[in-house]
C-alpha angles and dihedrals in degrees: 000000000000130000118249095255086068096056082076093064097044088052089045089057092047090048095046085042098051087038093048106042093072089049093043119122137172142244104314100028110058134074134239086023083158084085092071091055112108106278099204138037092243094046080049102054090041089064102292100273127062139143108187118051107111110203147144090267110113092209090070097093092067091076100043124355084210087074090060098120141175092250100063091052120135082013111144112194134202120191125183124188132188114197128179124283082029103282107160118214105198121179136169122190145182132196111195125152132242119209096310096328112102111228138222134198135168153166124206130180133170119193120199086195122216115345122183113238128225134179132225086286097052089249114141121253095178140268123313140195133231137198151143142198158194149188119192128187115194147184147160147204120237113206106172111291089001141085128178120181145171138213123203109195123192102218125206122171114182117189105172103302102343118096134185123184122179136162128230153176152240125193108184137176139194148186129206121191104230092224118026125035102267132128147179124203136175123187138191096198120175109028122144148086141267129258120191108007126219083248142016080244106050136081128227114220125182124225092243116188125194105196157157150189154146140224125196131185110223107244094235097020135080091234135113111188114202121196114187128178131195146175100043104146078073117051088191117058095149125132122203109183096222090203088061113117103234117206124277131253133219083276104052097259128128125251109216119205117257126204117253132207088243100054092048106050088034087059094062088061136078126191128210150159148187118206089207099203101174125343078266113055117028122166123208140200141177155177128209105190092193087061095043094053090040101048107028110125120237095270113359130054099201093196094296110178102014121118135198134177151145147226126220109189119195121169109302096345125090123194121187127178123189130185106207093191114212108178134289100317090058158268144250127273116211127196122184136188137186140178145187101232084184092058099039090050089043096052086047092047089060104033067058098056099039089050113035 
């Protein structure tokens, strides 16, 4: 069904697929895991990962490059995040078209603000600084109901005076019914390779992410239901914090907490949803399961893992906001905007023509 030049990209993700699996790690031992934060202000609000909305939102395409579309070119996107112990996700984004190839390009950076330093001996060496980055360039192929795409993003961590940079990879496919909105998207994020380590002795390894998933608008409802799935070059991605005080028997004796077929397979899914009212006003919720488990607190939730957020629409500016809650000592806020440059210029070319 494809042409022959995009054979080249099937055989690139099962190669990256095949070459990453055996370098793949978890949450705590990668680099760069800022990749795997929620891009955009929608994918935030929906429960902070997707790959298979397609929308008029240039960010998109950093989840999966699959998602790049006529209908977000000439968009230009601004997204804000405030995380706990004020760390600051910025990114920008723009979506233009080559030819007949969509585009993708965009800038992120997460600063981790000013830390005190100490040596081995807890005595003070100053305050540091700590950031990371990354640009991304992204397209995809359209064949009928299906779209296969790549990104290609350009890493750089900096810690005082230690710095890492790597390159990587995503491979990403989707499937959009002809006739109803329904789609089916699988996604390799995250493969690649680094490029200069912290330390001579250290290694550099990438948060890679195999996943799927699939969104679908109800036919007489205002409702478009998104299931997303992730990790899945690990079947257990379970963590059981071995120092937490289990509760106590008949005996006396702790009972420590086991890991159970549910919870595992229930942690590689996120749940999420956008009650689209008018082209103008949606509102959107999630619920991210892994998060919940990870970050509850002992004995309170305090709604971990569970997303919320809305969309204000006016002329050819869009804003969005999305809450991603934790646990008690916080969440991320998320604001998001976007904007039609064509439009805007258009409108200004003509007020231009009409008053000289």
């Amino acid at each position: 069904m494809f042409k022959n030049k995009n054979k080249g990209i099937v055989l690139l993700f099962c190669f990256l697929l095949v070459f990453q699996i055996g370098y793949a790690q978890l949450g705590g031992s990668t680099s760069f895991a800022f990749l795997e934060t929620a891009n955009n202000t929608r994918f935030a609000a929906i429960g902070g990962q997707n790959y298979s909305v397609i929308a008029q939102d240039p960010a998109t395409f950093l989840s999966n490059p699959a998602l790049l579309n006529d209908t977000s070119k000439n968009y230009f996107g601004f997204q804000y995040g405030a995380m706990p112990a004020k760390v600051k996700y910025l990114n920008a984004t723009y979506n233009t078209k080559y030819k007949k190839l969509p585009i993708g390009v965009a800038i992120r950076k997460v600063a981790y603000g000013t830390l005190d330093g100490y040596d081995e001996g807890g005595n003070p060496t100053g305050s540091f600084s700590a950031a990371e980055y990354a640009i991304t360039v992204g397209s995809n192929y359209q064949s009928g109901p299906f779209r296969i795409g790549a990104n290609v993003n350009y890493l750089a961590s900096a810690i005082q005076n230690y710095k890492a940079k790597a390159v990587s990879f995503d491979i990403g496919g989707l499937f959009k019914h002809p006739t109803r909105d329904f789609t089916i998207a699988i996604i390799a994020r995250n493969a690649g390779f680094g490029v200069q380590k912290y330390s001579p002795n250290s290694k550099v390894y990438l948060p890679f992410n195999l996943g799927f998933g699939l969104s679908y608008k109800l036919e007489h409802m205002p409702l478009r239901f998104s299931l997303t799935s992730h990790n899945w070059q690990h079947w257990d991605i379970t963590y059981l914090d071995p120092n937490k005080i289990g509760q106590l028997d008949a005996s006396g004796n702790q009972i420590k907490e086991n890991k159970t077929f549910f919870d595992s397979f229930a942690r590689h899914f996120v749940i999420g949803g956008e009650f689209v009212l008018t082209k103008a006003f949606n509102i959107r919720f999630g619920y991210n399961h892994l998060i919940n488990r990870e970050l509850k607190l002992e004995n309170s939730v305090k709604g971990a893992g569970f997303t919320y957020g809305f969309m204000i629409k006016v002329k050819s500016i869009e804003f969005a906001y999305s809450k991603a809650n934790y646990n008690a000592a916080g969440g991320t806020n998320f604001v998001g905007i976007n904007m039609a440059l064509k439009r805007f210029f258009e409108k200004k070319k003509v007020t231009g023509a009409i008053n000289p």
